[in-house]
N, C-alpha and C positions, 0 to 999 in steps of 0.2 A: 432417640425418640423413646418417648416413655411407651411400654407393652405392660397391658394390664395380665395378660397372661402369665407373664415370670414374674411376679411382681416379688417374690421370693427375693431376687438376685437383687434388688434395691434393697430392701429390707435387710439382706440377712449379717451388712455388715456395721446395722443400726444397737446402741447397745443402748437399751431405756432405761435402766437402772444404775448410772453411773453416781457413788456417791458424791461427788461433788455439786455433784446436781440438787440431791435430796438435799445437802446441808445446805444452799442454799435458798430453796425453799424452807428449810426449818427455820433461818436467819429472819429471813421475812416476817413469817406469819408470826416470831417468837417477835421480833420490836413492835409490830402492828397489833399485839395482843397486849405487850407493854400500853404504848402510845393509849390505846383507850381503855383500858384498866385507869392508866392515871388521870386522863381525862373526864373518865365519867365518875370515878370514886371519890375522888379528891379535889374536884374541882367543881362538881357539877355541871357539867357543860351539855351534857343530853337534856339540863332542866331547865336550860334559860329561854324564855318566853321572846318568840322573836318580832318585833316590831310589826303592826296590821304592813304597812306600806311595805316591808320586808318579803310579804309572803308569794309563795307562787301565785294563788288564786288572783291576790290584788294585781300583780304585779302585769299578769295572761288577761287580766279582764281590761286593762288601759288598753295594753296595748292591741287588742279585738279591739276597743272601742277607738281609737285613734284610725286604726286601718279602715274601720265602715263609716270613719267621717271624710278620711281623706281619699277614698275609692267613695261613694258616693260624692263627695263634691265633684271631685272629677268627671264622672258618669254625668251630673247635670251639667257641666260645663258644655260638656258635651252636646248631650243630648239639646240642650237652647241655642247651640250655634248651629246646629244642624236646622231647627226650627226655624231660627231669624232667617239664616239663608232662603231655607221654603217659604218665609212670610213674605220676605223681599221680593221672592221673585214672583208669587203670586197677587202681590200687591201692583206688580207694574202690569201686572200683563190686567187686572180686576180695573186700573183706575184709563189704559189703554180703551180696552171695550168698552168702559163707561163712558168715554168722551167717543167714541169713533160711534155708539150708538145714539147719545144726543146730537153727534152731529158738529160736535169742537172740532174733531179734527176733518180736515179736507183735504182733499189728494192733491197732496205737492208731492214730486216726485224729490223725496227728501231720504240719507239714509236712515235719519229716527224713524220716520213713518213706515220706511219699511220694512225696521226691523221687529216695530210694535205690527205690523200686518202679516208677517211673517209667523212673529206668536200666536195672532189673532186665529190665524189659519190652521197653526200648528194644534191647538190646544181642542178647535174643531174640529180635527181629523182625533185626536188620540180622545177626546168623549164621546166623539163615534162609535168606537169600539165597546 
């Protein structure tokens, strides 16, 4: 188990300045100083102008705009089926009352009748409240 208190006794048989090490890293940074030395002097590559369609900005702004059309469309998909259901079901129980208060419907002991009487009852109990 690692003890932050000796921590000495891990360390002390670490040796950081191994030259094998250093060279290479000298290896590295010396081809990767090559590499764009020729790239940018002799080639002009830092110069070339990159295409609008190419860029971050364009590139971050589709695709924001693609996400807030396909998350808002979804969100209405949504949000309208959740509606039609409440219209549906406010529409039976609005065209129920409207005939049971004209006087269309008449008490037959039927199970439509009484599960539109059921609502009728239900819907006056909870605007009670």
């Amino acid at each position: 188990m690692f003890d932050p208190a000796n921590i000495e006794q891990y360390l002390a048989g670490i040796n950081f300045w191994v030259l094998e090490d250093i060279w290479s890293i000298v290896i590295t940074l010396g081809l990767g100083g090559i590499i764009i030395y020729g790239l940018a002097a002799k080639t002009n590559f830092f110069r070339i102008k990159v295409p609008q369609w190419l860029t971050q900005e364009y590139i971050g702004y589709y695709i924001g705009r693609g996400a807030v059309i396909l998350w808002g469309g979804f969100v209405t998909m949504v949000v309208n089926f959740i509606l039609n259901i409440f219209a549906w079901f406010f529409g039976v129980i609005f065209r129920a009352t409207f005939r049971l208060h004209q006087g269309g419907l008449d008490y037959k002991p039927t199970r439509r009748f009484t599960v539109l009487l059921i609502l009728e009852i239900s819907i006056l109990i909870f605007s009670w409240f």
